[in-house]
C-alpha positions in Angstrom: -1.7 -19.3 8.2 -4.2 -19.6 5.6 -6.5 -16.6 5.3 -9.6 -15.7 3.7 -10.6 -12.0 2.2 -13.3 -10.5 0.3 -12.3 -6.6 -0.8 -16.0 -5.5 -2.4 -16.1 -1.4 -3.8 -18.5 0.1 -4.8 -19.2 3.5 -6.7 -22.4 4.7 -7.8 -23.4 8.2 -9.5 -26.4 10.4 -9.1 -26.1 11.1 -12.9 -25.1 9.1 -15.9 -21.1 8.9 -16.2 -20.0 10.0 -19.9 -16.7 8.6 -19.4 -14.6 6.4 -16.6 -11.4 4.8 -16.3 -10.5 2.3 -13.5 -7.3 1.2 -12.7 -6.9 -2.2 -10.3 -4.2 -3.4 -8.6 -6.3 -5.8 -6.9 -5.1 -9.9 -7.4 -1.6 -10.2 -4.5 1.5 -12.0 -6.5 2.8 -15.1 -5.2 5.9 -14.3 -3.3 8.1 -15.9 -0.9 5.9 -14.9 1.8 2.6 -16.2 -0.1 1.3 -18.6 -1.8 -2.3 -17.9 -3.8 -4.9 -20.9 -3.1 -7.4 -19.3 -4.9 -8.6 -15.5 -6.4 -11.0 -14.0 -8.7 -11.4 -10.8 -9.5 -14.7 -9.5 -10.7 -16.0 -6.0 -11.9 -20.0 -5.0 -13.4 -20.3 -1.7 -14.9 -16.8 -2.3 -17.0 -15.5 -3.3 -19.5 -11.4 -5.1 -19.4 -9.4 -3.6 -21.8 -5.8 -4.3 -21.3 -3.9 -6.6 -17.9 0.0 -6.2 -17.7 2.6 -6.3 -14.7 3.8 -2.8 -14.4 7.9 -1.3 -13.7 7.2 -2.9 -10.3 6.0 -6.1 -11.1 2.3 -5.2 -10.1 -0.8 -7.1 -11.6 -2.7 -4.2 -13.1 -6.1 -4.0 -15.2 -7.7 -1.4 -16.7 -11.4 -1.3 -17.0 -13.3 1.6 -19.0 -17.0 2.2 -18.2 -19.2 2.5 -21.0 -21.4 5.7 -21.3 -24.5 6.1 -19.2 -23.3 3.9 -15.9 -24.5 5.2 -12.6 -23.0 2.0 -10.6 -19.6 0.2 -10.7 -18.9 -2.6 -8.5 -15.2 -4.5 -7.7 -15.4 -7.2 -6.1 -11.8 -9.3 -5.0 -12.3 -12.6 -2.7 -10.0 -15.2 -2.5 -7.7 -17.6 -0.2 -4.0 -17.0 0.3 -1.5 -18.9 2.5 0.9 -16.6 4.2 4.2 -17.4 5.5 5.9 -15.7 8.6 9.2 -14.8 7.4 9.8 -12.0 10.2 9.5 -9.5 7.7 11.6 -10.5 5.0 10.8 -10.9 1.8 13.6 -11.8 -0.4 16.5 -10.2 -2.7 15.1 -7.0 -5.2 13.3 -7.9 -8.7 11.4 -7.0 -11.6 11.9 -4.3 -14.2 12.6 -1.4 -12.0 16.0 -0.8 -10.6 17.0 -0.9 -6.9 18.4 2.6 -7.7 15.0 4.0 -8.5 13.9 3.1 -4.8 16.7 6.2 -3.3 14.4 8.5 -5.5 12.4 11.1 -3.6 8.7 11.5 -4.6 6.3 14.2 -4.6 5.2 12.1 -1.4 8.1 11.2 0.0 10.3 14.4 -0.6 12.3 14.8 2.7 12.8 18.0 4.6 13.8 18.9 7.6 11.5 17.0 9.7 12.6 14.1 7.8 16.1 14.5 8.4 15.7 15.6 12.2 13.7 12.3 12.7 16.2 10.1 10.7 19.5 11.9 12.2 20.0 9.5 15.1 20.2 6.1 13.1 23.0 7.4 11.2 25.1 4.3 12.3 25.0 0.8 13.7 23.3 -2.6 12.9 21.5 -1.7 9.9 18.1 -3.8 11.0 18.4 -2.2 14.6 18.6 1.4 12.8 15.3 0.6 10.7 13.6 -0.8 14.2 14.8 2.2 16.1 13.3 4.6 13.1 10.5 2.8 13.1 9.9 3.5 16.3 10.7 6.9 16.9 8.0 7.7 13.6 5.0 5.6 15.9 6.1 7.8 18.9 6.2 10.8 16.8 3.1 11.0 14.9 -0.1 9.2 16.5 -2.2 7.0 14.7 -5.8 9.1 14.1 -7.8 8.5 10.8 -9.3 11.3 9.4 -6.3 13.8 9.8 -5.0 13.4 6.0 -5.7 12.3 2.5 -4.2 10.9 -0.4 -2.1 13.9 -1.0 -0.6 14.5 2.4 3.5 14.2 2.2 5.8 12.4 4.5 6.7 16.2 6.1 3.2 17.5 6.4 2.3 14.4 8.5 5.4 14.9 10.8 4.3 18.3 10.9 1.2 17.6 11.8 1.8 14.9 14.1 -1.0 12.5 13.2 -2.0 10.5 10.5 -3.1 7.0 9.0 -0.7 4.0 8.0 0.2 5.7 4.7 1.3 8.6 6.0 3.9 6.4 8.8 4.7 4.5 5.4 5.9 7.5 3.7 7.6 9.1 6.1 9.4 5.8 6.6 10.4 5.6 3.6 11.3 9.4 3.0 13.4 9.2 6.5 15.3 5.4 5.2 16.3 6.8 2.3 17.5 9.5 3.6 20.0 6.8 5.3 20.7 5.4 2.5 18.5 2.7 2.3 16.1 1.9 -1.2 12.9 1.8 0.1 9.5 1.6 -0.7 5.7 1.6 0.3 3.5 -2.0 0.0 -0.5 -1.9 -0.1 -2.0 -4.6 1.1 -4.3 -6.6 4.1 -4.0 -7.8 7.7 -5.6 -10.0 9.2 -7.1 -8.2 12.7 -7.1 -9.7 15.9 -10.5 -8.2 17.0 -12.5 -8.1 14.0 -12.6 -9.4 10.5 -14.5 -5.8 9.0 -12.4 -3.1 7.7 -13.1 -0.1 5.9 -9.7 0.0 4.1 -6.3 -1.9 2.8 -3.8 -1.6 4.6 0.0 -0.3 3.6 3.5 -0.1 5.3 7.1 0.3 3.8 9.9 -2.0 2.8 13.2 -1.0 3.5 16.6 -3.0 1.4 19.2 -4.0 3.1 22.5 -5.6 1.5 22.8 -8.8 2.2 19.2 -9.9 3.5 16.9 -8.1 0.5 13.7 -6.4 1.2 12.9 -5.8 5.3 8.9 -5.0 5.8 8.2 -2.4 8.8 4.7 -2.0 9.6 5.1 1.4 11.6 1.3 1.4 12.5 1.7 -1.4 14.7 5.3 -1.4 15.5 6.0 -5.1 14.2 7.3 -6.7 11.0 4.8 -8.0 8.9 3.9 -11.8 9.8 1.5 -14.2 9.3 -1.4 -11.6 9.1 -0.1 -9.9 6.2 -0.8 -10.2 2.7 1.1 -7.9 -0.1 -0.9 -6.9 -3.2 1.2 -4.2 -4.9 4.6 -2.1 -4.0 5.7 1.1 -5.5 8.0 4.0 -4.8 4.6 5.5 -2.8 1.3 5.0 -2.3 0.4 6.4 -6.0 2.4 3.4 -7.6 0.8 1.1 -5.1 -3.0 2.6 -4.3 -5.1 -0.7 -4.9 -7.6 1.3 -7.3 -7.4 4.8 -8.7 -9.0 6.2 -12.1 -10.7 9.3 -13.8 -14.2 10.1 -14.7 -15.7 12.7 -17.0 -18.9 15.2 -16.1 -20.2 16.8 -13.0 -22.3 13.6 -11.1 -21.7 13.3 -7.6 -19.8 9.9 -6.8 -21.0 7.6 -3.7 -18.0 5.3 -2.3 -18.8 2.0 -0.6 -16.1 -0.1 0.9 -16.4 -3.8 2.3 -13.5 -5.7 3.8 -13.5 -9.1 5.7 -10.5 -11.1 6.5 -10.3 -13.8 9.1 -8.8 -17.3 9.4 
């Protein structure tokens, strides 16, 4: 399936910025479950000062925004064609280790939520046990935007019992490793069925599995990722995967604008 997206931010200031730093992780990889037809990547307000691929393999660019700005804009458009591969994307690579992926994070730390939730796939065909986990997370915490941030953990959403797609991604991820598994958390877009706007990415978690490589759950939606899906960064948690992140100096008040179409 051959999809179309245009990812356009926007940040504007009600004062003159002294200083800013962006971070992008904005331009997917090709991978075995895409193939890139066509991107461009495209910032005003910034200036490029360094692109690299990151421990995880990530295209990443930094932009720094000159003195005086009151408006940044980041615009990423683009064709990719995705294949269906019923999740699976292929054996581990890049610089960081398959070991690193057992590591807890300050988002992912399990406690005893985590463990209660992950305590009956303690045996058995490994993709059934990540299916079943899966699962039992979407039953357990309902899907409600609005409920957390950025800095919400894997427990406090349990606790909570309602979150966003990050949040099911992390505690995923907390709750496989607990198993055993190396796991890890995957920013990127789906295609909708009912509308091509979006106010944000989307994410969901990857799970190894010896012998088959990296398994994607989308816990959201209670499916593999398919045809619908394309990857633009992974990472131990959403902090090593968020799409844009960054720092800015002085007091002015900061206006976000996001615009997101994909379609077919």
């Amino acid at each position: 399936m051959r999809l179309k997206i245009s990812h356009s931010t926007q940040y504007s200031y009600d004062a003159p910025v002294p200083y800013a730093l962006q971070r992008i992780r904005l331009c997917p990889p090709p991978a075995q479950t895409q193939e890139i037809i066509s991107w461009q990547l495209d910032v005003l307000g910034a200036d490029e000062e360094v692109r690299f691929f990151d421990q995880f393999g990530n295209d990443t660019r930094l932009y720094s925004v000159p003195s005086g700005s009151t408006l940044i804009s980041i615009t990423a458009r683009g064709e990719i064609e995705v294949r269906d591969t019923a999740g699976v994307t292929g054996p581990h690579s890049g610089y960081a280790p398959l070991w690193l992926f057992k590591q807890a994070t300050p988002l992912t730390q399990p406690g005893a939520l985590t463990a209660e939730i992950a305590a009956p796939f303690t045996s058995g065909n490994d993709i059934e046990r990540l299916h079943g986990l899966s699962n039992a997370i979407r039953d357990r915490v309902a899907y409600r935007v609005g409920t957390t941030d950025a800095a919400t953990t894997a427990e406090e959403a349990l606790e909570r019992g309602e979150g966003v797609c990050q949040d099911h991604s992390h505690i995923f991820i907390a709750s496989a490793r607990e198993l055993g598994f190396p796991a890890r958390y995957v920013s990127g877009y789906l295609m909708l069925n009912e509308t091509t706007e979006q106010a944000a990415t989307h994410a969901w978690a990857e799970a190894h599995i010896a012998g088959l490589g990296w398994v994607g759950f989308d816990v959201s939606n209670g499916i593999s990722p398919d045809g619908r899906y394309v990857r633009l960064a992974t990472g131990r948690d959403y902090r090593d995967a968020m799409p844009i992140s960054g720092i800015r100096l002085g007091q002015a008040q900061e206006l976000l604008e996001v615009h997101i179409t994909v379609e077919q």
